[in-house]
N, C-alpha and C positions, 0 to 999 in steps of 0.2 A: 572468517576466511582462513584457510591453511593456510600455511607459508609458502611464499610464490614460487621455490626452490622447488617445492614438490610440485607445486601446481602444474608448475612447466612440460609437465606429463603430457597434458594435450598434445603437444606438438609434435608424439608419435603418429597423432592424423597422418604427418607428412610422410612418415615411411623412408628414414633420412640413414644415410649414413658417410662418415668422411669420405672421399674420391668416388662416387657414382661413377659409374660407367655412361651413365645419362646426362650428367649435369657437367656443363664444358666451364673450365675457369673463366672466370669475367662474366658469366652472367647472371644477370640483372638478380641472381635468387641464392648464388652460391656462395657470397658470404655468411648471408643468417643461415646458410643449411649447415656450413662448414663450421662455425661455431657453437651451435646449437650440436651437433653431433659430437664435436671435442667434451664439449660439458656433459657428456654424459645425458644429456635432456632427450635424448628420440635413436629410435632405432632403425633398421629398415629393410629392406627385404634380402631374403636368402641368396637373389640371383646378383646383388649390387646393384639393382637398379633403383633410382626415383619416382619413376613414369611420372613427370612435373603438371604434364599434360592432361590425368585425371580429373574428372570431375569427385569434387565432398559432396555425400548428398546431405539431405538435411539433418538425416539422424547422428552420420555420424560427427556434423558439423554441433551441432547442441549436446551431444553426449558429450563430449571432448571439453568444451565447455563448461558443464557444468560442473567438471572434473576439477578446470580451474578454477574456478568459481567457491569450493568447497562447498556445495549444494549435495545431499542425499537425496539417493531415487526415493521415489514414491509410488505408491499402488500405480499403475497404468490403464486405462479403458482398453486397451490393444493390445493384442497377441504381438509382439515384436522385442527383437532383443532390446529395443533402447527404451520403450514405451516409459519406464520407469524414472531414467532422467529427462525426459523432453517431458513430462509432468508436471515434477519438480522444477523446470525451467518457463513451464505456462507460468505454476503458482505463484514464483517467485516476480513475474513482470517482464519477463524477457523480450514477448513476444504474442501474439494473441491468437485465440481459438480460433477463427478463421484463417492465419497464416500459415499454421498447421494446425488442422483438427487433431485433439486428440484420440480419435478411433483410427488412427494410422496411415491414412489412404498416400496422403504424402512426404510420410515420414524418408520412404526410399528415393524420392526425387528430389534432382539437383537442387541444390539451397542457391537462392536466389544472390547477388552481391549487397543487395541493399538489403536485405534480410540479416544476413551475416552480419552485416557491420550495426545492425540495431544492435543483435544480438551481442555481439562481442561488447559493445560500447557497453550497454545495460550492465554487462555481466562484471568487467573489467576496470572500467573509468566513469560510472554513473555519473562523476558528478562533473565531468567534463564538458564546456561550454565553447563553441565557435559563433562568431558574429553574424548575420546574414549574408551583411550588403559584402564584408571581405570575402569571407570561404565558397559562396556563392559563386562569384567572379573567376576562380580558380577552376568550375568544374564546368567545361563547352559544354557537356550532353544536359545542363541544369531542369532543362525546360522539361524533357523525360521522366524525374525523379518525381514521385508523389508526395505529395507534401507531408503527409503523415511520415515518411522515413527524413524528412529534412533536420529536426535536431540530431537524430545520431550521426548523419553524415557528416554534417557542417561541424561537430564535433569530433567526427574521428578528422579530420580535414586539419582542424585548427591543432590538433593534438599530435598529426605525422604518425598516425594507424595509415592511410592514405594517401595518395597523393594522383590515382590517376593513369591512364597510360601514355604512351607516347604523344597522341593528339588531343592530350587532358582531359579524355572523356572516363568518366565512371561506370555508363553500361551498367546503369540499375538492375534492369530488369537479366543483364546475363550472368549464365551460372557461374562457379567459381571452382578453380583449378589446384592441384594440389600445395605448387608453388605459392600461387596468390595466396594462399591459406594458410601457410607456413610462415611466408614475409608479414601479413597481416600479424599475425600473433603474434608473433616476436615484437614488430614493432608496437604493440599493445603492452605485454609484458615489459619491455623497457621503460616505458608511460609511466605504465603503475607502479615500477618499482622507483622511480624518481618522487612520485607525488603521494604514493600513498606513506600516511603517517600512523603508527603505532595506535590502534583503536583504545580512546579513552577508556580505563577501568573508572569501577564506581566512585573510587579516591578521586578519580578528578571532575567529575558533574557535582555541579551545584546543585544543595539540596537543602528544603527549610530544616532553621532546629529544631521548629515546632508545625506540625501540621495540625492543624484545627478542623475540625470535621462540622457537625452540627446544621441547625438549617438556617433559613431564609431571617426568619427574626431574630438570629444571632450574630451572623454575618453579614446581612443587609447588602450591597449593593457589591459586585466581583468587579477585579482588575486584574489586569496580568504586571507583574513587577519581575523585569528580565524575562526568565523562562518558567516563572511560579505565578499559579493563579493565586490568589490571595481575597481579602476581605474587602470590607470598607476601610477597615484601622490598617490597612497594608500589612495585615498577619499570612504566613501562608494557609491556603484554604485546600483540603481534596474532597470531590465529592467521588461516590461513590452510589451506582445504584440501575437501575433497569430501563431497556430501550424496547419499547414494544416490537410485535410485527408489524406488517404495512396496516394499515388503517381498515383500508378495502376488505379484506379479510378477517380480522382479530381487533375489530374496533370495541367489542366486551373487556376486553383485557387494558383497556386504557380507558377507564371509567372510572368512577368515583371510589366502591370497594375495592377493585381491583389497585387501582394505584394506592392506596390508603395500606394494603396488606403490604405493599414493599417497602411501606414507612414502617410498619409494625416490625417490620424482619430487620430493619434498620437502616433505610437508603436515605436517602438526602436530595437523592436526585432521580428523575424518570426523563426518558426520552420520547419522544413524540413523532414516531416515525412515517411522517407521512411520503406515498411514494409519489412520482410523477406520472408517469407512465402506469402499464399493466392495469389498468382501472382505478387507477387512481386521481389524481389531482387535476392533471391536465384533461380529463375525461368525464371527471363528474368535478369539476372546481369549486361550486356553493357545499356540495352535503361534502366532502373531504374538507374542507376549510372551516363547516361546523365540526365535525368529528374534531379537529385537529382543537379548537377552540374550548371544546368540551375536556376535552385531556389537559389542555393549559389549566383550566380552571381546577380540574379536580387536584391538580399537583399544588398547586399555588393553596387552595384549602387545607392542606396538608402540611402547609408550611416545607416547599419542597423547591429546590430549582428546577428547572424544566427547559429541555432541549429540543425546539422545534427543529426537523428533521426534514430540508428537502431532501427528501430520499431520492437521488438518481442512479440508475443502475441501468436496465435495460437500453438505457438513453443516456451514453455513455461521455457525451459532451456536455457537458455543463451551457456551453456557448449556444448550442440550440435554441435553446429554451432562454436567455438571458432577459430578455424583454417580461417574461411573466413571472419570473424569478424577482427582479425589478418591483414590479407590481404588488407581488403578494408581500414580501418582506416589509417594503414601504408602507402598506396597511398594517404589518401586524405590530411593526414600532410605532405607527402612533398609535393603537391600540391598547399598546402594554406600554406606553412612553414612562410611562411615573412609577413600574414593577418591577422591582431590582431580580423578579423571579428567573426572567426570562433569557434564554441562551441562546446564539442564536446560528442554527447548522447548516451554511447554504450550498454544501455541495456534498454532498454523503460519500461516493465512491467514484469520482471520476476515472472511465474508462475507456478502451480504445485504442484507434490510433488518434491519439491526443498528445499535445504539449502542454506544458507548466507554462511557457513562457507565451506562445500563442493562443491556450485558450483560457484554461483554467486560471491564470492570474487575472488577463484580463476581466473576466464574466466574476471576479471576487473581488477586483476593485468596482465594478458599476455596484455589485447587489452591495455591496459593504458602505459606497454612497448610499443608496438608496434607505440603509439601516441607520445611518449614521446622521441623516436629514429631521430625524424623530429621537432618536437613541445613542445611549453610551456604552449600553451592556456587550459584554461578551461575543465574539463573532469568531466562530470555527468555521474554518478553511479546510477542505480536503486539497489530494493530490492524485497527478496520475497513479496509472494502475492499481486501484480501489483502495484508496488512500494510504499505498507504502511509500512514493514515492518523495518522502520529506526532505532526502536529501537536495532537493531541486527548492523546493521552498525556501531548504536554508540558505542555500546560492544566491537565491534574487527573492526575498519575502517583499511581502506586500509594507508600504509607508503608512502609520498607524498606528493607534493605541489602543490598546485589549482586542488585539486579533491573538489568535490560537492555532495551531493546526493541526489537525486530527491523522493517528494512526490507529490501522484497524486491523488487527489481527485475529489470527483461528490458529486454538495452540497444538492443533494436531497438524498444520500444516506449516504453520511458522515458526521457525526458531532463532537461533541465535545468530542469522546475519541480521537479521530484524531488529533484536537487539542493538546490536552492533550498531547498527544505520540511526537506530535513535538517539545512541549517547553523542553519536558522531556531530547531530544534526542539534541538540542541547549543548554540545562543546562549543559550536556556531550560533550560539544565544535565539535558537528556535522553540518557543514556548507550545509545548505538546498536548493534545488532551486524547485519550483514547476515549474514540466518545463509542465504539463499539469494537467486540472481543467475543470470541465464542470457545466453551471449553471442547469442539466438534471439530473436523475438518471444515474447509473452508466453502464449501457445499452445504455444511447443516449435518450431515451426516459424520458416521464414522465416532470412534470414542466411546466413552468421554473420557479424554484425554486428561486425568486430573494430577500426575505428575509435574506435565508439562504447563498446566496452568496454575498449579501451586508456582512455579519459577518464574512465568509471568505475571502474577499478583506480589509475588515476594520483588521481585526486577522493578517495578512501577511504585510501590509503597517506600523503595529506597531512595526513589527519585521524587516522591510528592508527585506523582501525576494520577490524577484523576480518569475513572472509569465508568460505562455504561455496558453493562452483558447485555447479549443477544441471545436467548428472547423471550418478554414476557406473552407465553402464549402458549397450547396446549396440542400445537401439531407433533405430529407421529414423526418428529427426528431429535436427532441426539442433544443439539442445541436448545431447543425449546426448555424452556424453564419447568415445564406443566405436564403432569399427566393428560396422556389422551382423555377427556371426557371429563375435565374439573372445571368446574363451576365458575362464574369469574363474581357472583355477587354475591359470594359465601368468605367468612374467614377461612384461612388455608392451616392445614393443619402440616407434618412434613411427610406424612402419607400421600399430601397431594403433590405434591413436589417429584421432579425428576432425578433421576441423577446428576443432571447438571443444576437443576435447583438448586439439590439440595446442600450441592459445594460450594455453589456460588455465595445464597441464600447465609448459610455458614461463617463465610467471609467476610457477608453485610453486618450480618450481629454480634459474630464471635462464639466460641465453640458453646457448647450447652444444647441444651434441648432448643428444637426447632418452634415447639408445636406456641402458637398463638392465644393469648390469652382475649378474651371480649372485653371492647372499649367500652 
């Protein structure tokens, strides 16, 4: 994040400057305009006026934003001046596809109050928390408010971003005016300059002396110790190696040769991506549940760990689904009760309008019983908005031994506040695994980004954490591991290999020739 000095840029939204001709002493807005304009932070129009009365609409309300934010635009789906950072501020978790599409349509309409203040919160004070039953009680219009906006609210609330109008109500659903928009930020800014603290450099995360690589009959049964996966003998352990595509699809690619070749290339670990949704598990549950069973075994053959993977995505609650989540978990530990192989992923990319603390925790304390009734192994936890949001995990983590929680990044779209948020959230003793990572944008597409993923392989190897690329499989995008048209029950040579393969692949064995010798 830049320095909050610059950042404060946003607050030209407000269009400010000392003595308005519009804005009368004493009111309710002209202190933060009056110092905000002496500091040099915002400017304002040629005639000396404010016009307080303005509606922000939504572009200019996230472009401004994201300004403070230190977030760079990115490519746009939309012809419009802003398309580039309201992107940038989907990717990032701000705010979701359906709040604003990004093909534009409501980029130029008013932004909503309870919109804003997600936004702002996300953007500004993530890791800020307000009580229910207290903040709740403070706002008359409560009953209004959709519950998906209720952690950022009861958050800006408790943190004094907020407070309300005259007859205490918040008027969710009404637009937001220049003044409100300017007091808002200020009082944000003030927050964040009080709580936020110096982002840990690498000097200060804990990191093993020794990382130990190797497979299953070397390391035998995983544990987490602090924020480090480690062994049986409590040594630290990283694994390192391949998450298939959905099952439904590229279930060739998670078979016996196929997983066998990413031992050959060097992995230690495969992941087992079975989805929920989109034809998968919930839809065909017996032949997805062999599929997924057949991939366990071939990895464990292989002397390999393996990452069974409910893949949710399309089906962006976790809590939906928690009852058959429940169900299938509890079969597959006592299945594998006695196979130190076994990882285990029960919520892939929680998404939405979702919370950490109303769904997502809960729906991973039941399935983590349900694991925990049969099993000791390993247990990856995602987080809101497709598993960036760790700094909420590290706020309130779940009570427990060898839980993990998973961040997932795509190094053409993610960068270094990402970074940032994980040292932040390992300074807070939160035990990380990146169980999925793509050298592409975060679509599949675009890249391949191998700068940026040389920085995130070198970022992750300095911290011992463990990783799984996205994807072993041979679809026509950038991420796919595979040539269009490769084989999956043949040895691979690195002619069959993508570009992102073939960097990845690279990084599993170490530089030298790619090509496969026969077992």
């Amino acid at each position: 994040m830049k320095k909050l000095g610059v950042l404060l840029f946003l607050l030209s939204l407000c269009g400010l400057l000392a003595g308005f001709s519009d804005v009368e002493a004493g009111s309710w807005y002209a202190r933060p305009v009056d110092e905000m304009a002496q500091a040099g932070w915002v400017s304002g129009y040629s005639d000396g006026t404010f016009r307080p009365n303005r509606t922000v609409s939504a572009a200019e309300f996230v472009t401004l934003t994201a300004r403070c934010a230190g977030i760079d635009p990115v490519q746009g789906q939309a012809e419009h001046w802003a398309a580039g950072d309201l992107e940038a501020a989907l990717q990032a978790g701000w705010y979701d596809w359906d709040e604003l599409p990004p093909t534009g349509e409501r980029f130029d309409q008013p932004i909503s109050r309870k919109l804003a203040v997600k936004i702002l919160m996300k953007a500004l004070l993530p890791q800020a928390q307000g009580d229910y039953v207290t903040q709740s009680q403070k706002i008359q219009d409560f009953v209004q408010l959709d519950g998906h906006y209720y952690s950022a609210v009861l958050a800006a609330y408790a943190s004094g971003v907020i407070s309300g109008d005259a007859e205490g109500n918040f008027r969710p659903d009404s637009s937001l005016t220049r003044a409100e928009a300017c007091v808002m930020f200020q009082q944000a800014v003030a927050k964040a300059k009080k709580t936020t603290q110096p982002v840990p450099g690498p000097e200060s995360i804990s990191k093993p002396a020794v990382s130990a690589a190797g497979s299953v009959s070397q390391n035998g049964w995983l544990q987490v110790k602090g924020t480090q996966l480690c062994n049986e003998a409590g040594e630290p352990v990283v694994l390192r190696g391949m998450s298939s595509h959905g099952l439904q699809w590229y279930s060739q690619f998670a078979q016996a040769q196929a997983i066998g070749n990413t031992a050959d290339f060097g992995a230690n670990l495969f992941r087992v991506a079975m989805y929920t949704e989109e034809g998968g598990y919930l839809s065909r549950p017996e032949e997805m549940r062999q599929r997924a069973v057949k991939a366990i075994e071939a990895a464990i053959s292989r002397d390999m760990y393996v990452i069974l993977d409910w893949h949710i995505l399309s089906d962006g609650n976790p809590m939906d689904r928690v009852a058959e989540a429940e169900s299938f978990f509890g079969e597959i530990a006592w299945l594998y009760r006695d196979c130190p192989n076994l990882i285990y992923e029960i919520c892939n990319e929680p998404n939405g309008n979702i919370s950490w603390a109303e769904d997502v925790k809960p729906y991973a304390q039941r399935v983590a019983a349900a694991i925990r009734a049969n099993s000791q192994g390993v247990i990856l936890i995602g987080s809101p908005t497709w598993s960036q949001d760790i700094h909420l995990a590290a706020a309130a983590p779940l009570e427990g031994e060898n839980l993990m929680y998973t961040l997932h990044f795509y190094a053409g779209t993610h960068g270094s506040w990402l970074q940032d948020r994980m040292d932040s959230a390992l300074s807070a003793g939160l035990p990380i695994f990146v169980s999925e990572w793509g050298t592409s944008q975060a679509d599949g597409s675009g890249g391949v980004f191998v700068k940026e993923s040389e920085d995130w392989l070198d970022f992750l190897e300095e911290r011992g954490i463990s990783w799984c690329n996205w994807s072993l499989c041979d679809k026509a995008e950038s991420s796919a591991a595979l040539r269009p048209g490769t084989a999956s029950d043949v040895l691979w040579t690195q002619e069959d290999l993508s570009e992102s393969g073939q960097f990845v692949f690279s990084r599993l064995r170490g530089e030298g020739d790619l090509a496969l010798e026969a077992k």
